[in-house]
mmCIF file of the N, C-alpha and C atoms, coordinates in Angstrom:
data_MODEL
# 
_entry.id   MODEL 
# 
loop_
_atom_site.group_PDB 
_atom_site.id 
_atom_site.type_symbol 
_atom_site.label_atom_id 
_atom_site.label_alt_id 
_atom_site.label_comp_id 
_atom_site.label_asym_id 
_atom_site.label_entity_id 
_atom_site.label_seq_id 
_atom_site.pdbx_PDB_ins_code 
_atom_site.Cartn_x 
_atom_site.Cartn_y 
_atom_site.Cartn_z 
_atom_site.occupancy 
_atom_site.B_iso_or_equiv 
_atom_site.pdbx_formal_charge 
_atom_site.auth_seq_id 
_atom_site.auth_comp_id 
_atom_site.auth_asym_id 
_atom_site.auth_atom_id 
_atom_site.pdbx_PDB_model_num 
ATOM 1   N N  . UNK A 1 1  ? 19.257 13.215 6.782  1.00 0.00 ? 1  UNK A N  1 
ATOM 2   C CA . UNK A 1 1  ? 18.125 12.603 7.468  1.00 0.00 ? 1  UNK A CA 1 
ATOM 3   C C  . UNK A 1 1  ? 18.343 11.100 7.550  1.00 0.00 ? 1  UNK A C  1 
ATOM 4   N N  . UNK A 1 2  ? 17.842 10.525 8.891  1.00 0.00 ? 2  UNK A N  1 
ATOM 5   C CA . UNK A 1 2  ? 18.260 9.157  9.198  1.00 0.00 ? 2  UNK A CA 1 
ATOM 6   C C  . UNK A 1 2  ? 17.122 8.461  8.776  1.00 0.00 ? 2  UNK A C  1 
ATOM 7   N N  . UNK A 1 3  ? 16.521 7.709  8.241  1.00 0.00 ? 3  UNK A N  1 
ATOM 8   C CA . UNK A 1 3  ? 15.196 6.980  7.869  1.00 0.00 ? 3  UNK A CA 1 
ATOM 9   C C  . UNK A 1 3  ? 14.982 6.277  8.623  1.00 0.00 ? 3  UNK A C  1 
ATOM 10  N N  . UNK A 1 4  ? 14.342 5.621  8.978  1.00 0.00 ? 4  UNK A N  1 
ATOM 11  C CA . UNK A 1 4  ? 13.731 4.401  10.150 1.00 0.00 ? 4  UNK A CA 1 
ATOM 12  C C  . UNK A 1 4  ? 12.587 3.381  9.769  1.00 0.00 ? 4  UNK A C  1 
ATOM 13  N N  . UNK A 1 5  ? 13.127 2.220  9.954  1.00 0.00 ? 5  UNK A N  1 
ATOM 14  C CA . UNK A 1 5  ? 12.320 1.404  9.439  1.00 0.00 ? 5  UNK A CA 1 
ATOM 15  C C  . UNK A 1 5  ? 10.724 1.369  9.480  1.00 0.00 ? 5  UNK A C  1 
ATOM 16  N N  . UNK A 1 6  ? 9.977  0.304  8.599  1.00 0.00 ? 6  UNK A N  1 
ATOM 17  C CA . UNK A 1 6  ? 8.483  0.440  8.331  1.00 0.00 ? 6  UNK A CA 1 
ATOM 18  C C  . UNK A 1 6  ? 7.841  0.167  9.877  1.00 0.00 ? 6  UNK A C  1 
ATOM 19  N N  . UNK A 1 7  ? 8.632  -0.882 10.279 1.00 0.00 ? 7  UNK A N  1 
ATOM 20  C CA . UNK A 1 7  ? 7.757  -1.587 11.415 1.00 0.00 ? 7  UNK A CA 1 
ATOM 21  C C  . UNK A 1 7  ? 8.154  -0.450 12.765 1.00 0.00 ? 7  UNK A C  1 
ATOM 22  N N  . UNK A 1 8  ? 9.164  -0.166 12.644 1.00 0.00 ? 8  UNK A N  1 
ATOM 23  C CA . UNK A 1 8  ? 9.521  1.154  13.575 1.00 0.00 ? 8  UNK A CA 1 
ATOM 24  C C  . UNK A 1 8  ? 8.294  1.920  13.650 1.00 0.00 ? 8  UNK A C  1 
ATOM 25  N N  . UNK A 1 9  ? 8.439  2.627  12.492 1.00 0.00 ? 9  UNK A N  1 
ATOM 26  C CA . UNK A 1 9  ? 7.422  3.807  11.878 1.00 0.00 ? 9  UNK A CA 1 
ATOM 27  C C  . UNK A 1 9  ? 6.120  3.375  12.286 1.00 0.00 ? 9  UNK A C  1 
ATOM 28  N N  . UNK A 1 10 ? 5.422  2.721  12.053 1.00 0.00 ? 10 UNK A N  1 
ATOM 29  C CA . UNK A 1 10 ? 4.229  2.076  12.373 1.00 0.00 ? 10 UNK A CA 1 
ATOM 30  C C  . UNK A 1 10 ? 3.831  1.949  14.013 1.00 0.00 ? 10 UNK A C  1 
ATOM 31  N N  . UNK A 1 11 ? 4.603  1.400  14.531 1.00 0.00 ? 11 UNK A N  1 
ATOM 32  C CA . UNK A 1 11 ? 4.781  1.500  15.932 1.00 0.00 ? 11 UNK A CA 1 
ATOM 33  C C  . UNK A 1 11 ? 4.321  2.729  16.535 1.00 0.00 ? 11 UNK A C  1 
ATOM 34  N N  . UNK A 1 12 ? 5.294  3.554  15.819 1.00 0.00 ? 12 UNK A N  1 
ATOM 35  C CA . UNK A 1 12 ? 5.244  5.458  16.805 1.00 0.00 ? 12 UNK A CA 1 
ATOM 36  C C  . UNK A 1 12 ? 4.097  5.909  15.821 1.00 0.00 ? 12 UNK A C  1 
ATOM 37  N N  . UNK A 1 13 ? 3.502  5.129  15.091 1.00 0.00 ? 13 UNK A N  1 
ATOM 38  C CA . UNK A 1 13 ? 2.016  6.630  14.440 1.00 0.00 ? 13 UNK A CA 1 
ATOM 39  C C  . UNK A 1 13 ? 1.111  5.972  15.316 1.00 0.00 ? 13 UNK A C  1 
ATOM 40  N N  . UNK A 1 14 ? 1.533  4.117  15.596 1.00 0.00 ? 14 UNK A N  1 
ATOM 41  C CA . UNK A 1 14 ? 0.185  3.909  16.749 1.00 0.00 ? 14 UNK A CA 1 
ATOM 42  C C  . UNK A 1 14 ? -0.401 4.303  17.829 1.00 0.00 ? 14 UNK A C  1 
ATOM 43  N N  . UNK A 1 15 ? 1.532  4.868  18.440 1.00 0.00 ? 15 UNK A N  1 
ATOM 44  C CA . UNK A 1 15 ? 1.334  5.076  19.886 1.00 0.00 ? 15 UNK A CA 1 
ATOM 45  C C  . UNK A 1 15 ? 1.310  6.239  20.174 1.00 0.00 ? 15 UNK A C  1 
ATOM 46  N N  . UNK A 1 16 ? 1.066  6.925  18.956 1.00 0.00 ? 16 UNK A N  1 
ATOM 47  C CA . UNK A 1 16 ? 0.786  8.677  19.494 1.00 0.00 ? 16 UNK A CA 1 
ATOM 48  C C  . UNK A 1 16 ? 2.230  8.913  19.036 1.00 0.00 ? 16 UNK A C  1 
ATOM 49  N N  . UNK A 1 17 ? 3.120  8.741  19.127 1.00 0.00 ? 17 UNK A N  1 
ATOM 50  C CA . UNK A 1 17 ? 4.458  9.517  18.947 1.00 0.00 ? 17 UNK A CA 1 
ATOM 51  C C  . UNK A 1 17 ? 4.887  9.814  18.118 1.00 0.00 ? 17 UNK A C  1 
ATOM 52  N N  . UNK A 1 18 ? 4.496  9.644  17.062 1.00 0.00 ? 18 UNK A N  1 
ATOM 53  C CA . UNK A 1 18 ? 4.442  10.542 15.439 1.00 0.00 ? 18 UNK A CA 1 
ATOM 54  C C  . UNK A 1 18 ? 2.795  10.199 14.636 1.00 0.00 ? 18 UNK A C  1 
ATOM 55  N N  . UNK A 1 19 ? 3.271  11.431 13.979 1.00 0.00 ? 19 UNK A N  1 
ATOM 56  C CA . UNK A 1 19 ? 1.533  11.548 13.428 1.00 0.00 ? 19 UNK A CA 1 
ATOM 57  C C  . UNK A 1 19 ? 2.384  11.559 11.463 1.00 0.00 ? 19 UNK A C  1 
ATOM 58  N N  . UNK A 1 20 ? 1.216  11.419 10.814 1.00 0.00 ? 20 UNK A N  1 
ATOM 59  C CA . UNK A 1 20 ? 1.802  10.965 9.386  1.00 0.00 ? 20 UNK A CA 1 
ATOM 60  C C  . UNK A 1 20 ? 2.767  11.723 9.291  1.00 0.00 ? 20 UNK A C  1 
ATOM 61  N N  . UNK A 1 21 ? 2.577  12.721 9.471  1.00 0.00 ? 21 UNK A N  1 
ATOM 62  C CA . UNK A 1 21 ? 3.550  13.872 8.848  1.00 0.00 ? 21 UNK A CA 1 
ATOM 63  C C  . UNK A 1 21 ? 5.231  13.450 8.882  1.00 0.00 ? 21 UNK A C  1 
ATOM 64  N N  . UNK A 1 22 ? 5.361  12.669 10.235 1.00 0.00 ? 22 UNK A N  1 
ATOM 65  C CA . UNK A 1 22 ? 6.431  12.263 10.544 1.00 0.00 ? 22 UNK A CA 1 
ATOM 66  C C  . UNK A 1 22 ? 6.677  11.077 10.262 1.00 0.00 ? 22 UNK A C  1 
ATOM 67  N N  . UNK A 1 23 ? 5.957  10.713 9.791  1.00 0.00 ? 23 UNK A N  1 
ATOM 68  C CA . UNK A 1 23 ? 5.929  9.169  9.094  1.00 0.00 ? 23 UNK A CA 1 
ATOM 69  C C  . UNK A 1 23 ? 6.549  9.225  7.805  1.00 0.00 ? 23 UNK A C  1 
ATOM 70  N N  . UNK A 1 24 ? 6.276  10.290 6.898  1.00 0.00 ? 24 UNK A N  1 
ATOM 71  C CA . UNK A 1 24 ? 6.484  10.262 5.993  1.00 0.00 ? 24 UNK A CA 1 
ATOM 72  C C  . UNK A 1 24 ? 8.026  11.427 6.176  1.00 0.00 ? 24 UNK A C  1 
ATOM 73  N N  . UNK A 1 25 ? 8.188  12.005 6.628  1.00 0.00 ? 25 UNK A N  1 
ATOM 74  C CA . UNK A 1 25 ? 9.028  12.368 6.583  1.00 0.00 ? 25 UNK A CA 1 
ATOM 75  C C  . UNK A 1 25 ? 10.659 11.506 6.972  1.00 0.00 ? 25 UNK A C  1 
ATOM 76  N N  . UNK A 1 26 ? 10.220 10.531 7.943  1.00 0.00 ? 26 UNK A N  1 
ATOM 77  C CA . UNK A 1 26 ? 11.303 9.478  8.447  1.00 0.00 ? 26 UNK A CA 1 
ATOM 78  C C  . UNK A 1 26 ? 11.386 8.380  7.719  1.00 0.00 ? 26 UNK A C  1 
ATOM 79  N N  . UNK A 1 27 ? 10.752 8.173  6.593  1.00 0.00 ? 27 UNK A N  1 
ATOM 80  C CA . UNK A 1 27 ? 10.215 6.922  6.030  1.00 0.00 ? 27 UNK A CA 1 
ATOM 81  C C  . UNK A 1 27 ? 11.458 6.839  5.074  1.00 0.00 ? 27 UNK A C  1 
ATOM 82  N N  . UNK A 1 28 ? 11.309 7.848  3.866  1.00 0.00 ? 28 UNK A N  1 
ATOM 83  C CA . UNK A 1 28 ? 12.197 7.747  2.566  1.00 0.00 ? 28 UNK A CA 1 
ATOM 84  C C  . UNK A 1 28 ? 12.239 9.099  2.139  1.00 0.00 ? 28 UNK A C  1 
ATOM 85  N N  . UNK A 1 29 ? 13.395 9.139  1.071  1.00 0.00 ? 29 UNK A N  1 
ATOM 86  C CA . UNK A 1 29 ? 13.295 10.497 0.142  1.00 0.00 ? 29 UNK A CA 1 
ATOM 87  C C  . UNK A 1 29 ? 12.368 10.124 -0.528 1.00 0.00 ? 29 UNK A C  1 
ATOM 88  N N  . UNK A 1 30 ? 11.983 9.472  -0.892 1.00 0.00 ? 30 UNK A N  1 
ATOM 89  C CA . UNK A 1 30 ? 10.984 8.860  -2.062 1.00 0.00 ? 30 UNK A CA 1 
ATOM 90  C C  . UNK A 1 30 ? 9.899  9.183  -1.767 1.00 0.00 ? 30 UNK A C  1 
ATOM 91  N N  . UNK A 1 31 ? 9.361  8.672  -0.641 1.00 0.00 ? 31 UNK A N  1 
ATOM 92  C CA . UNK A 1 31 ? 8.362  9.278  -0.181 1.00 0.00 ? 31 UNK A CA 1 
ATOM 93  C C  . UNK A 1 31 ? 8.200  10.529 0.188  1.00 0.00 ? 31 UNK A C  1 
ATOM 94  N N  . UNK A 1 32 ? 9.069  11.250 0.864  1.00 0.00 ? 32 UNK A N  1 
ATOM 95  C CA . UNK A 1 32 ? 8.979  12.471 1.053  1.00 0.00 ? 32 UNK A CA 1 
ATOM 96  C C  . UNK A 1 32 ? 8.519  13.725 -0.248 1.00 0.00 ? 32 UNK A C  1 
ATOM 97  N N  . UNK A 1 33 ? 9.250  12.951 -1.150 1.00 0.00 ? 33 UNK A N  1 
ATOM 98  C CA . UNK A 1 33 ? 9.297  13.472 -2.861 1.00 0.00 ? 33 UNK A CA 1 
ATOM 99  C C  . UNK A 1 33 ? 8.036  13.768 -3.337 1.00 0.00 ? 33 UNK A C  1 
ATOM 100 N N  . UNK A 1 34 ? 7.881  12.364 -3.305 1.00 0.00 ? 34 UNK A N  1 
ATOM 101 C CA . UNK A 1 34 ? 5.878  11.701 -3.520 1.00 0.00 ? 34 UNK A CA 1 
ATOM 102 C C  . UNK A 1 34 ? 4.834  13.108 -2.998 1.00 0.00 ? 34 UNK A C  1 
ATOM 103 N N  . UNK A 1 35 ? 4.629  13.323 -0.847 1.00 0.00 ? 35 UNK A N  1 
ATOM 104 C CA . UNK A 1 35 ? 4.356  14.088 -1.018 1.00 0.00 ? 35 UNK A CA 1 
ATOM 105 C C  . UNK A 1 35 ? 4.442  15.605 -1.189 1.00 0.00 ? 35 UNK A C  1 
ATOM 106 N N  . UNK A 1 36 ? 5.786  15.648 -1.349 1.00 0.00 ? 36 UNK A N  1 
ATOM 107 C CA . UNK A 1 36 ? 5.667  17.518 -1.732 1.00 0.00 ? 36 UNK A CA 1 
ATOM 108 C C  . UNK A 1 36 ? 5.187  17.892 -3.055 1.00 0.00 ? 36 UNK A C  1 
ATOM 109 N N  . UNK A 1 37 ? 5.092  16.436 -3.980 1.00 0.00 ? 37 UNK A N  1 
ATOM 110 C CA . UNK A 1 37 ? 4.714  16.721 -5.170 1.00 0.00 ? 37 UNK A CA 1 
ATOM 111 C C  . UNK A 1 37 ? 2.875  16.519 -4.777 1.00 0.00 ? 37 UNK A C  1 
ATOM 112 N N  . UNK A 1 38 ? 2.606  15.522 -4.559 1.00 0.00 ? 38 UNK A N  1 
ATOM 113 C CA . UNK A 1 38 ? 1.392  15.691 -4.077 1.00 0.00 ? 38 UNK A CA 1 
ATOM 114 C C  . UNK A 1 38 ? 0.507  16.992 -3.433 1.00 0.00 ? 38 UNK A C  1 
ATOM 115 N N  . UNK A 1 39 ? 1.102  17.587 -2.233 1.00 0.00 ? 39 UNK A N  1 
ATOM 116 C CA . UNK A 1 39 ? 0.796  18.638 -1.924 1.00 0.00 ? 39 UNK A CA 1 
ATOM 117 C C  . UNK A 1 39 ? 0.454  20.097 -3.084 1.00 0.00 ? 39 UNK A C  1 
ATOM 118 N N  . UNK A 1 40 ? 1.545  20.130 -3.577 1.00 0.00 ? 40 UNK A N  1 
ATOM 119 C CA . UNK A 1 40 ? 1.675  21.187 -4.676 1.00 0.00 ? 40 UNK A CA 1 
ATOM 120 C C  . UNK A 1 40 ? 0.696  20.733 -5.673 1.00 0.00 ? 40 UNK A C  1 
ATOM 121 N N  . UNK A 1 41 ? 0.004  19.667 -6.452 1.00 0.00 ? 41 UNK A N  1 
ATOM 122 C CA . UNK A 1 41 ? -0.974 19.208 -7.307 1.00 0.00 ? 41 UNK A CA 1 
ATOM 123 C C  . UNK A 1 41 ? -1.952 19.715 -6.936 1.00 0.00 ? 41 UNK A C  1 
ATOM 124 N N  . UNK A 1 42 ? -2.173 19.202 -4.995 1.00 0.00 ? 42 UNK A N  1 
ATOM 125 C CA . UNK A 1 42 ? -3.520 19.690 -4.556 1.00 0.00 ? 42 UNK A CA 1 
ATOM 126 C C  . UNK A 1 42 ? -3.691 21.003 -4.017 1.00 0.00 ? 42 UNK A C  1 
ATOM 127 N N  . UNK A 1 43 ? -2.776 21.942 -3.979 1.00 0.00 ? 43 UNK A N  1 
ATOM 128 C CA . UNK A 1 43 ? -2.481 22.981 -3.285 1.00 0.00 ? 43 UNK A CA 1 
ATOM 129 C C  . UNK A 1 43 ? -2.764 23.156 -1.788 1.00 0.00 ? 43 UNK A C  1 
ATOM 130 N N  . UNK A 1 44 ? -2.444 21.909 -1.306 1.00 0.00 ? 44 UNK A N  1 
ATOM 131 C CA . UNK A 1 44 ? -1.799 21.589 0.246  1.00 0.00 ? 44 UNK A CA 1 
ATOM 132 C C  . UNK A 1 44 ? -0.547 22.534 0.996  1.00 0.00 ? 44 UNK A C  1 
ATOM 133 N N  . UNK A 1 45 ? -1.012 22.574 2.365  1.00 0.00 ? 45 UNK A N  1 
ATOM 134 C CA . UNK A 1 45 ? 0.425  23.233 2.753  1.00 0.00 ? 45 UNK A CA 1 
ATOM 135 C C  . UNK A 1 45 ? 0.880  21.736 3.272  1.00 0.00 ? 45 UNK A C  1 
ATOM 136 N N  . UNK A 1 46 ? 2.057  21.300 2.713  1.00 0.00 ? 46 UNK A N  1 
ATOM 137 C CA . UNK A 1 46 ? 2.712  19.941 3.395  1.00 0.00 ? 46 UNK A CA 1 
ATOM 138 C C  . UNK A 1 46 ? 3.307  20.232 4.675  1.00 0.00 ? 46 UNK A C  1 
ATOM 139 N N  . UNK A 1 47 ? 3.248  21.390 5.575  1.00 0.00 ? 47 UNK A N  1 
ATOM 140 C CA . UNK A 1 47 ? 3.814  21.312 6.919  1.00 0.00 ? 47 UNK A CA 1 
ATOM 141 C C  . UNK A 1 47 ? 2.299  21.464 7.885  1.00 0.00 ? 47 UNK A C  1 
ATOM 142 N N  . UNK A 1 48 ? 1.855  20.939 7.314  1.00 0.00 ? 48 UNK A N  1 
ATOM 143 C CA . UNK A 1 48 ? -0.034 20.162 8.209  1.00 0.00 ? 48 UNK A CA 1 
ATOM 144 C C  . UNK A 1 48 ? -0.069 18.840 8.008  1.00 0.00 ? 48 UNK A C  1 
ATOM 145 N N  . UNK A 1 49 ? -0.375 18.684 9.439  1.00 0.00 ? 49 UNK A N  1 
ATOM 146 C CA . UNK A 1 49 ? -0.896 16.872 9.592  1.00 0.00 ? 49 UNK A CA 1 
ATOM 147 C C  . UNK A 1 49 ? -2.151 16.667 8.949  1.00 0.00 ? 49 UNK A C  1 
ATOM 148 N N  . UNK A 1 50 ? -3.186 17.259 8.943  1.00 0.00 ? 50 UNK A N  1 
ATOM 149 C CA . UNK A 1 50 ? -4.130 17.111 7.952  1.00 0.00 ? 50 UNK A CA 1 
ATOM 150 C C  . UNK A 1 50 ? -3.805 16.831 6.517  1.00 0.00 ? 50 UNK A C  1 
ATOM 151 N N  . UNK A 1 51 ? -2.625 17.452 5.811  1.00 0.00 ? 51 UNK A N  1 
ATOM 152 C CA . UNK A 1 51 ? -2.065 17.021 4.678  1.00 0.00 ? 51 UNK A CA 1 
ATOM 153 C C  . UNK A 1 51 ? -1.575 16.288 4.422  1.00 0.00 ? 51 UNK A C  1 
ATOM 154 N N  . UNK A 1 52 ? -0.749 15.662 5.209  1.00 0.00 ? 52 UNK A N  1 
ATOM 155 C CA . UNK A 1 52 ? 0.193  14.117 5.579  1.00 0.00 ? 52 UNK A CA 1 
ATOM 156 C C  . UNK A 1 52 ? -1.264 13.568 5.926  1.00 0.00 ? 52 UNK A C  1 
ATOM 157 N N  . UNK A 1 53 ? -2.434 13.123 6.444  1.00 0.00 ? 53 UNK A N  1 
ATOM 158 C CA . UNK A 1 53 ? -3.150 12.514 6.841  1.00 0.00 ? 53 UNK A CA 1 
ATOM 159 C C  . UNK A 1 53 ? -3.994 12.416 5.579  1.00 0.00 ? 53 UNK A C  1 
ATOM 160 N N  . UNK A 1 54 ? -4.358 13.420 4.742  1.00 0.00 ? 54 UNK A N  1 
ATOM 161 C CA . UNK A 1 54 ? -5.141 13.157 2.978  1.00 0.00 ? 54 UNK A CA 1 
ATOM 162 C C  . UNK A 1 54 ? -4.453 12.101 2.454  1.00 0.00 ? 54 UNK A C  1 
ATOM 163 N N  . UNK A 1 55 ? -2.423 12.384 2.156  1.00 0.00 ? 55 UNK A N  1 
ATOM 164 C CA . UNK A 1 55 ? -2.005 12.313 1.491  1.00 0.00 ? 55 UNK A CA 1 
ATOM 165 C C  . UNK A 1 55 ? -1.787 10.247 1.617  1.00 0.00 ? 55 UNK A C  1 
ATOM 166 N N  . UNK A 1 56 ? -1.539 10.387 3.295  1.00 0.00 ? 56 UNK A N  1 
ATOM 167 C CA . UNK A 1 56 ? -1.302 8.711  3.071  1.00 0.00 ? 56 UNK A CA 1 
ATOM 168 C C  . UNK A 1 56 ? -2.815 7.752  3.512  1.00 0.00 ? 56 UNK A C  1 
ATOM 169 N N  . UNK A 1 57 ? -4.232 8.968  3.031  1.00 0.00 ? 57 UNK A N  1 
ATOM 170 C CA . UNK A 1 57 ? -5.380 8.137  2.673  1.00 0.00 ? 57 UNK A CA 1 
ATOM 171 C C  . UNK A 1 57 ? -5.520 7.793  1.593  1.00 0.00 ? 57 UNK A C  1 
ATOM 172 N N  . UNK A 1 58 ? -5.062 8.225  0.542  1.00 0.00 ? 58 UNK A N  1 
ATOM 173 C CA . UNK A 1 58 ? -5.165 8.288  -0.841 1.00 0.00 ? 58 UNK A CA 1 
ATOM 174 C C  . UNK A 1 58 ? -4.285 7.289  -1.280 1.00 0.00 ? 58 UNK A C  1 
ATOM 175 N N  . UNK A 1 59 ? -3.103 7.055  -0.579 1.00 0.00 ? 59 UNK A N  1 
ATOM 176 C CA . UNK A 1 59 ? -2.052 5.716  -0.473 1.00 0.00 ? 59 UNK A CA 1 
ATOM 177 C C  . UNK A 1 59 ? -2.912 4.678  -0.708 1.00 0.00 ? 59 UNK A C  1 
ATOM 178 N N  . UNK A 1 60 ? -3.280 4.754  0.612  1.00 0.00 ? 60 UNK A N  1 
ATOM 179 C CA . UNK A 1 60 ? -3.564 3.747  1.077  1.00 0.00 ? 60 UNK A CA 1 
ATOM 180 C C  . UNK A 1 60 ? -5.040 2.991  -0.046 1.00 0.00 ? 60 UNK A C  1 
ATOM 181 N N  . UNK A 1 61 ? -5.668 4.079  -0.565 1.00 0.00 ? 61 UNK A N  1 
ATOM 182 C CA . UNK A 1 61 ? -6.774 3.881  -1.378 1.00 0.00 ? 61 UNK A CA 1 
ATOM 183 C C  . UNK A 1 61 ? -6.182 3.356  -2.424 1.00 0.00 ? 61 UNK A C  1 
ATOM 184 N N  . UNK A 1 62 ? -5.174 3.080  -2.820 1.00 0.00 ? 62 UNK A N  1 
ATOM 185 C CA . UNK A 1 62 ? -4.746 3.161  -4.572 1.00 0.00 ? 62 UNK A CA 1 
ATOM 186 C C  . UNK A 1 62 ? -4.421 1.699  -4.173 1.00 0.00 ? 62 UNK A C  1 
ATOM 187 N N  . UNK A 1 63 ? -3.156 1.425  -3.019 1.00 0.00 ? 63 UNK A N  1 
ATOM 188 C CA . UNK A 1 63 ? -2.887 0.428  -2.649 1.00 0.00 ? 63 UNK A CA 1 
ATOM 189 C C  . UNK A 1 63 ? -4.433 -0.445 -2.853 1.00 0.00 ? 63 UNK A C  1 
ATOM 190 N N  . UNK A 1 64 ? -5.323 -0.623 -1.578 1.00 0.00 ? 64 UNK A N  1 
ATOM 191 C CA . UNK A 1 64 ? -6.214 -1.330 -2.025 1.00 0.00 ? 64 UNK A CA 1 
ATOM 192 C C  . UNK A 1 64 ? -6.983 -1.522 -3.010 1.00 0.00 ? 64 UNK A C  1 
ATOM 193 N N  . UNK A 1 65 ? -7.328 -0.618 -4.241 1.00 0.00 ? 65 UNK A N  1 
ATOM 194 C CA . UNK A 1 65 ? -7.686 -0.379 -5.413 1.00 0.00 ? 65 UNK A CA 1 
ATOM 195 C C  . UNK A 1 65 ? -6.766 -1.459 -6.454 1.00 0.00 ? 65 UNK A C  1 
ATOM 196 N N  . UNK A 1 66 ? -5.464 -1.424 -6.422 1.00 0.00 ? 66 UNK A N  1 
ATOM 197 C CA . UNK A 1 66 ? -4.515 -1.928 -6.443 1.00 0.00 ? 66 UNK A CA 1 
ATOM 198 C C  . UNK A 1 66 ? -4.806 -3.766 -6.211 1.00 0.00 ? 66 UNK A C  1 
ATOM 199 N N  . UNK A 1 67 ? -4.460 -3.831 -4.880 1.00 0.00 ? 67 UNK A N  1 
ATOM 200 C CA . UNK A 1 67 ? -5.034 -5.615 -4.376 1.00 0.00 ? 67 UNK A CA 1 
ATOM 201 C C  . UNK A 1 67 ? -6.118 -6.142 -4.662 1.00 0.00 ? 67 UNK A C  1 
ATOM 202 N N  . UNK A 1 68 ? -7.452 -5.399 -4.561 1.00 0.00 ? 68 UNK A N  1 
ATOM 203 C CA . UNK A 1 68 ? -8.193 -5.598 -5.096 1.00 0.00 ? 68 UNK A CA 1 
ATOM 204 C C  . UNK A 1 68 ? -8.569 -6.119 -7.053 1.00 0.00 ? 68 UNK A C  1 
ATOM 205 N N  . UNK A 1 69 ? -7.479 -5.501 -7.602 1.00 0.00 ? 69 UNK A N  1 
ATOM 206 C CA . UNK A 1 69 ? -7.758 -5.880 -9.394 1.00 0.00 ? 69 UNK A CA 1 
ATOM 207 C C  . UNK A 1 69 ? -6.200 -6.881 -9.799 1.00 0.00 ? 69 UNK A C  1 
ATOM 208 N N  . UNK A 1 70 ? -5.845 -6.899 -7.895 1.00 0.00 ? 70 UNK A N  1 
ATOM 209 C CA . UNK A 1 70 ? -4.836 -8.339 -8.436 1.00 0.00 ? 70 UNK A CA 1 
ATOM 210 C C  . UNK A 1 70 ? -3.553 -7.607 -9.160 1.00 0.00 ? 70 UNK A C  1 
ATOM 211 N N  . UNK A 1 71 ? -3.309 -6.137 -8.648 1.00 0.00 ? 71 UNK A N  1 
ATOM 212 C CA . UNK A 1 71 ? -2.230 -5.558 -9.308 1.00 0.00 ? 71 UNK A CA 1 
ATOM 213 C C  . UNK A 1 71 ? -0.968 -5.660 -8.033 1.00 0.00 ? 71 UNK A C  1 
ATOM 214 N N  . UNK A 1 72 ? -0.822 -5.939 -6.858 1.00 0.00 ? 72 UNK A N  1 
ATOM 215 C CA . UNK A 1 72 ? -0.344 -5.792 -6.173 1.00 0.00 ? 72 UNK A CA 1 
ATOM 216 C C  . UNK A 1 72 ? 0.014  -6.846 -4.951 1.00 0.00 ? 72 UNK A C  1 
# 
């Protein structure tokens, strides 16, 4: 798998041409890792955009949770 950069990535979830799922899948192994482990915790099917769409709300929540107490 070829990865593609952040600002890439960002671009195509704006413009319609990938939805998280593919975000996270083009992003990193790391991430990809992140959610299959995620999925399986919550008993998600990870081949749903609804699941890629929980998974990088909850990101995104920790992140600001995160900036917010000056951890980040």
């Amino acid at each position: 798998m070829r990865y593609e950069p952040e600002e890439k990535l960002i671009e195509k979830v704006q413009s319609g041409e990938y939805g998280w799922k593919d975000y996270i899948s083009h992003h990193s192994r790391e991430l990809s890792q992140e959610y299959e482990w995620y999925c399986h915790r919550k008993g998600l099917d990870p081949n749903l955009e609804e699941s890629a769409t929980r998974f990088m709300e909850m990101r995104n929540a920790l992140l600001d949770e995160a900036l917010e107490n000056g951890n980040a």
